[in-house]
matplotlib code that plots the C-alpha trace (Angstrom):
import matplotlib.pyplot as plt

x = [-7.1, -10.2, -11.1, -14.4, -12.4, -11.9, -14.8, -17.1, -19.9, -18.3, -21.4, -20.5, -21.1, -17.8, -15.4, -14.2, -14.7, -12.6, -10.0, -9.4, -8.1, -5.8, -4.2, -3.4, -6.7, -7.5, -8.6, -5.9, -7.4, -4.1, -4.4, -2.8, -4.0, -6.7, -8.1, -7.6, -9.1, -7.0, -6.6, -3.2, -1.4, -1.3, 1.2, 4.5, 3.4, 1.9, 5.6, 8.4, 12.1, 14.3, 11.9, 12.1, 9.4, 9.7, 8.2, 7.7, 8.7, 7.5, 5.4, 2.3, 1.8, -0.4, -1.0, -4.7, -4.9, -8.0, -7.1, -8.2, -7.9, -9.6, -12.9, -12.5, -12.5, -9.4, -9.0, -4.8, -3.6, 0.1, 1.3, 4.6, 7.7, 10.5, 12.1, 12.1, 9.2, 7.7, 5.3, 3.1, -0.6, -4.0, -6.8, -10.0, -11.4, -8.7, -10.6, -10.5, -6.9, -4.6, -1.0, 0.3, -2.2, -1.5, -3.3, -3.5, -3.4, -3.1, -1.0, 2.5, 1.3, 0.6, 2.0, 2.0, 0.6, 4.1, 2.5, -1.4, -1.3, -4.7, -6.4, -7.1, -3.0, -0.9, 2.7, 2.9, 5.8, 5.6, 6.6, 6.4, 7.5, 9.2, 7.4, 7.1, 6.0, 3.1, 2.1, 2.3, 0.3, -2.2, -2.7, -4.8, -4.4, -5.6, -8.1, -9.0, -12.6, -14.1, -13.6, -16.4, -16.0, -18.6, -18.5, -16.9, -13.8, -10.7, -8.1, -7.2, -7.2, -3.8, -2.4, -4.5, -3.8, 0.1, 2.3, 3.9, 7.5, 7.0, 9.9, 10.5, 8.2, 7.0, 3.8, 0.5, -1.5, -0.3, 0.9, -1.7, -0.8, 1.5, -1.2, -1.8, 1.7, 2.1, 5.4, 4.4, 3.9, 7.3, 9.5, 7.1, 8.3, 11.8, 11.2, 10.6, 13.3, 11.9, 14.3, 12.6, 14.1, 12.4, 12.9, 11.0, 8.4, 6.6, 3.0, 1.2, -2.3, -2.3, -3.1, -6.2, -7.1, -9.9, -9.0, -11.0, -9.9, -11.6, -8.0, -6.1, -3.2, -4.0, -3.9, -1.2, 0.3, 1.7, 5.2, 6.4, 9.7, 11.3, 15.2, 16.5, 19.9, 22.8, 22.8, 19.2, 18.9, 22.5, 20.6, 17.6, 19.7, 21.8, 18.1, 17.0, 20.6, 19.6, 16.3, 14.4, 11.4, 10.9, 7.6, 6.3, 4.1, 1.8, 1.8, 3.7, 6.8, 6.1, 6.4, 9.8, 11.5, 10.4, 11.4, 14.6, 14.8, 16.9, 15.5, 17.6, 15.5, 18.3, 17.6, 19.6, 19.9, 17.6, 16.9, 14.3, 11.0, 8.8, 5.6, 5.4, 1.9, 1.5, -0.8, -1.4, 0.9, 3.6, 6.7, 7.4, 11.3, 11.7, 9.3, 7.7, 4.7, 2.2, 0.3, -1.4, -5.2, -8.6, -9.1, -11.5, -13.1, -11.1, -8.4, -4.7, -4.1, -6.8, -4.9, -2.0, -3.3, -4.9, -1.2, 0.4, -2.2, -3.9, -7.8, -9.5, -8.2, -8.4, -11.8, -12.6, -10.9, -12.8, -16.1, -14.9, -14.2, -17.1, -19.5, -17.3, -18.1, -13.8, -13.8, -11.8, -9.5, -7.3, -9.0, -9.6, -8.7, -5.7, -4.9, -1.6, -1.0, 1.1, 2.5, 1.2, 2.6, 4.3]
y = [-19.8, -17.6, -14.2, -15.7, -17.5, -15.1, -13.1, -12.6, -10.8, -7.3, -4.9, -1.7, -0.4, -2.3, 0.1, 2.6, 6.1, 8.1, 6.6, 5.4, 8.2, 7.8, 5.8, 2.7, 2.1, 0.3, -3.2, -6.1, -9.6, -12.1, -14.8, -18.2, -21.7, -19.8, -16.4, -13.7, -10.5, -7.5, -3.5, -2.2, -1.1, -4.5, -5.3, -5.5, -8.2, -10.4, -9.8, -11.6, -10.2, -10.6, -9.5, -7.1, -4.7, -3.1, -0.7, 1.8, 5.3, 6.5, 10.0, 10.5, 14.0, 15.1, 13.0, 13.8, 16.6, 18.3, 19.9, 21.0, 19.8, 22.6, 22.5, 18.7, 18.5, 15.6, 14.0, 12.6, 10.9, 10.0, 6.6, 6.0, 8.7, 8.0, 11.0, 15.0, 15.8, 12.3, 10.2, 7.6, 8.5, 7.1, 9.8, 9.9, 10.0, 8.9, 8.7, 12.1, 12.4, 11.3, 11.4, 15.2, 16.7, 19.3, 19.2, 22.4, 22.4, 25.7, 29.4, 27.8, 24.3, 21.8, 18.4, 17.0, 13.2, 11.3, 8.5, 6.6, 3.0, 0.9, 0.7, 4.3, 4.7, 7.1, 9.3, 12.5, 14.8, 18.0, 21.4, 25.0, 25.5, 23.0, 19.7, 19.3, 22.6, 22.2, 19.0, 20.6, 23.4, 22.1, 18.6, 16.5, 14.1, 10.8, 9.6, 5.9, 6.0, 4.0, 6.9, 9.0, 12.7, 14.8, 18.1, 17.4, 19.4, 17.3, 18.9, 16.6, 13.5, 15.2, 14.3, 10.9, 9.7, 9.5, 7.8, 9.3, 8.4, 9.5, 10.7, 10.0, 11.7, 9.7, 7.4, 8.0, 5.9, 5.5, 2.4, 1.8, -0.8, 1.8, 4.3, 2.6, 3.4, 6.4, 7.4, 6.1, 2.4, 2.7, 3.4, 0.8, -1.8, -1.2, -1.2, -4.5, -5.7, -5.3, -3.8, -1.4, -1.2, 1.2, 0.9, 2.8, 1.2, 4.3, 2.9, 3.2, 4.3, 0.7, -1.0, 0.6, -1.1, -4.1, -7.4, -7.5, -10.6, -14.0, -15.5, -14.3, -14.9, -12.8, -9.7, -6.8, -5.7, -2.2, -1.2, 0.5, 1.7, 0.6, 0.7, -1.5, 0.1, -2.3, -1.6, -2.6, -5.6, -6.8, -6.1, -8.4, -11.1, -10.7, -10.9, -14.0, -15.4, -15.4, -16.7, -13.3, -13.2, -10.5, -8.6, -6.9, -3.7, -4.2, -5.7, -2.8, -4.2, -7.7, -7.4, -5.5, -7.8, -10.7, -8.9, -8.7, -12.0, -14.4, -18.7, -18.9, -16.2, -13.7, -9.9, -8.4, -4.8, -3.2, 0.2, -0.4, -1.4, -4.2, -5.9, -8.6, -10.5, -13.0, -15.3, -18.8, -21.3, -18.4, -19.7, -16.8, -16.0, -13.3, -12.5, -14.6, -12.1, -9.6, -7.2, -5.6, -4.0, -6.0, -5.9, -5.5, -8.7, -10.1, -7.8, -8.7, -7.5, -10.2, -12.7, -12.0, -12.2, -15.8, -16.6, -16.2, -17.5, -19.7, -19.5, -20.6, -19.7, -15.9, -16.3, -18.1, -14.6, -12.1, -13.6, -13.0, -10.0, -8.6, -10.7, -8.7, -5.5, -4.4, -1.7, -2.7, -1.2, 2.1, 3.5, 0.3, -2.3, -4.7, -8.2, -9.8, -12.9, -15.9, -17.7, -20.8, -21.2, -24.3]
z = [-10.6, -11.0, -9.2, -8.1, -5.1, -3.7, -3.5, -0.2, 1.1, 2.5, 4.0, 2.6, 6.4, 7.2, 5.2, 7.1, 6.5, 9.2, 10.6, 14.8, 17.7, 18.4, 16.1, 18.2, 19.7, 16.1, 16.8, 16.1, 14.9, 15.7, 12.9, 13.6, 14.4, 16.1, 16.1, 18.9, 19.3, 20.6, 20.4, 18.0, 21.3, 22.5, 19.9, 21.9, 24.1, 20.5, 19.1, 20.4, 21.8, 18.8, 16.2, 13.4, 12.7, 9.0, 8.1, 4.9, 5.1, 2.2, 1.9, 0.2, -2.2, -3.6, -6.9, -7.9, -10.3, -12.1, -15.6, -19.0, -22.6, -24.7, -23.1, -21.7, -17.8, -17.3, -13.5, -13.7, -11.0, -11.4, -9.9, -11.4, -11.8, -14.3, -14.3, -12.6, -15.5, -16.5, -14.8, -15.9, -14.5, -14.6, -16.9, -16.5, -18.9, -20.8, -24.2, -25.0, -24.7, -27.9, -27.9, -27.6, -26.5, -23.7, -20.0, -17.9, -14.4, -14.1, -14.6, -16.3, -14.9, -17.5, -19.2, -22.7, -23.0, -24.0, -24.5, -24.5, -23.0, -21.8, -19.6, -19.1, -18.6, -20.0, -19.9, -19.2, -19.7, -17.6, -18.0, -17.1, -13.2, -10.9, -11.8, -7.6, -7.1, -9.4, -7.8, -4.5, -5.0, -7.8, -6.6, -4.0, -1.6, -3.7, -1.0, -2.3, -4.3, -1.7, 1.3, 0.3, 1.2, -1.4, -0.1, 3.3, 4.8, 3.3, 5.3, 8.0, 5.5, 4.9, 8.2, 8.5, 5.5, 6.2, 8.5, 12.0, 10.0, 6.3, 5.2, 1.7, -1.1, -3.8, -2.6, -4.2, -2.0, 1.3, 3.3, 5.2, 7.4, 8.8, 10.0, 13.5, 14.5, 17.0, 18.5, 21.3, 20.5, 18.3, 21.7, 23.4, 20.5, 20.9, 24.8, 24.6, 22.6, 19.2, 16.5, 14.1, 10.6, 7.4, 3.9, 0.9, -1.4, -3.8, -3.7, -6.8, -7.9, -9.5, -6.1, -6.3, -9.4, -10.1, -10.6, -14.0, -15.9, -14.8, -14.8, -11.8, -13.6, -16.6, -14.3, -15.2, -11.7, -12.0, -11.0, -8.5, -7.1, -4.1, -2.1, 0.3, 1.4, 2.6, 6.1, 6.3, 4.5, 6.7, 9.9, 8.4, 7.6, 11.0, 12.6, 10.6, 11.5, 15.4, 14.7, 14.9, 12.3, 9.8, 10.9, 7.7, 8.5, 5.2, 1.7, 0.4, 2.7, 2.6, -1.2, -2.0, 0.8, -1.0, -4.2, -2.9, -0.8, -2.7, -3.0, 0.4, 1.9, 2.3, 1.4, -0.5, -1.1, -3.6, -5.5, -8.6, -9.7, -8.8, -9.9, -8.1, -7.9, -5.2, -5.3, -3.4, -4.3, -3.8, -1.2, 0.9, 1.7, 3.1, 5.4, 8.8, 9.7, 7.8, 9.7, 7.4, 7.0, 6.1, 2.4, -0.5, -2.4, -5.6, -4.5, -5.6, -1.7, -0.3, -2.8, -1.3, 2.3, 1.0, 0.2, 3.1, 5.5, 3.3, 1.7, 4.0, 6.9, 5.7, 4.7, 8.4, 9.9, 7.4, 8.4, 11.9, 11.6, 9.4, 12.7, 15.2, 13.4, 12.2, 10.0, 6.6, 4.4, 4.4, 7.9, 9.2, 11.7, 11.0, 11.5, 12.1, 10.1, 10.5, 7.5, 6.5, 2.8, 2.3]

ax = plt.figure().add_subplot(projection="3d")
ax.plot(x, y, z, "-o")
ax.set_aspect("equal")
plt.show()
């Protein structure tokens, strides 16, 4: 499978910059044997009584952080923890770092590089004060490199780029799908009969990443960590029982519930790391619908997209949408997907 099929033309105007006000007045493109146009609030009546929303209620820090090494500006932004002091974090640039070596962040805030991996990857062990003190009070929100700010005001990027239900610190990109939600669309889902279930997937700085290789398959996805508690993943299959379908509330979702979906299609409880890569050709268990965002070309996410929904059809609905003028990615629009994967 190569990365050229699934490129496409993708005006730069289209990505958005600034995200909707409020939140649920985002535009909604339904995806299924036809295409339907609607606004985000309208969701309630495009779900059915009996569904399951999921969604992820992970919480975004503040995981970009500007350093020294000797004279050497470094830019670190962590994706992966592994421990209270260690994280495995993307360096720019990463070449002048070596095994060792020690990054400042500032006054008794700095780490010692564990470990040098490729692709610009590496470990870092911290020390000094509180590891998530540091963070918090040295770092940045990690804005994706395609929302361009320069000198702008950042500040309320810290409350747009993070859910209405974030509770659970850790992510270093954040769920996007998730940031049409407002509280009051939540009680107007469960008004109309829709159960609402969260579990926690960390997303990593890795989703960001090119597809580089020519190969699809010779991609490296990046881990990241996840849970599924009991109680939720028995209320899933209960759902599935009744014939309720699992509604995943982005990719990040969709892809720990199939990592814990057994070849039955039953979820089973999970706490660890995942790297799943789903491409087409991929049977999907555990999940019925993806609403997710509009995403980048010869993107793992618009692979994924392309797997659930198939090529083409995708392709027919991203031409649609960049002719109807939706805003793509992080502040963008969304789409709500039916599954077509055999």
């Amino acid at each position: 499978m190569l990365t050229s099929d699934f490129d496409f033309e993708l005006p730069r105007e289209c990505i958005a910059q600034q995200p909707a006000h409020p939140r649920d007045s985002s535009r909604l493109l339904t995806v299924g044997k036809e295409l339907g146009d609607h606004r985000f609030f309208e969701l309630p009546k495009l779900l059915k009584p009996g569904d399951c929303l999921v969604l992820n209620d992970t919480k975004v820090i503040p995981a970009k952080l500007s350093g020294t090494r000797g004279t050497a500006k470094i830019e670190i932004t962590l994706h992966l923890r592994h421990s209270t002091e260690t994280w495995d974090a993307f360096a720019r640039p990463a070449r002048k770092l070596k095994k060792g070596d020690r990054i400042q962040f500032g006054m008794n805030f700095y780490a010692d590089v564990l470990e040098k991996k490729s692709g610009g990857e590496v470990t870092l062990g911290f020390d000094g004060q509180d590891t998530d003190t540091g963070i918090k009070k040295h770092g940045v929100m990690p804005l994706p490199p395609y929302i361009k700010r320069g000198n702008e005001d950042t500040s309320s990027d810290e409350k747009n780029y993070q859910t209405i239900y974030a509770a659970n610190p850790g992510a270093v990109a954040a769920p996007t799908a998730g940031l049409h939600y407002t509280s009051q669309l939540l009680e107007n889902l469960e008004q109309a009969g829709i159960y609402i279930e969260k579990l926690t997937l960390h997303v990593g700085a890795g989703t960001f990443l090119p597809v580089k290789s020519d190969k699809v398959e010779e991609h490296v996805m990046h881990s990241e960590w996840g849970m599924i508690d009991a109680p939720t993943a028995d209320h899933l299959n209960q759902i599935r029982s009744r014939d309720g379908r699992i509604v995943a509330a982005g990719t990040t979702v969709l892809r720990l519930l199939e990592s814990a979906a057994t070849e039955s299609g039953r979820i089973k409880p999970f706490e660890g790391t995942t790297d799943i890569f789903i491409t087409p050709g991929y049977r999907f268990r555990g999940v019925d619908i993806l609403q997710t965002n509009f995403h980048l070309p010869r993107s793992t996410l618009f692979m994924l997209v392309a797997a659930f929904s198939g090529l083409e059809r995708m392709r027919a609905a991203y031409s649609h949408a960049i002719n109807n003028d939706y805003r793509f990615y992080s502040y963008g629009d969304a789409c709500l997907l039916e599954c077509f994967s055999s």
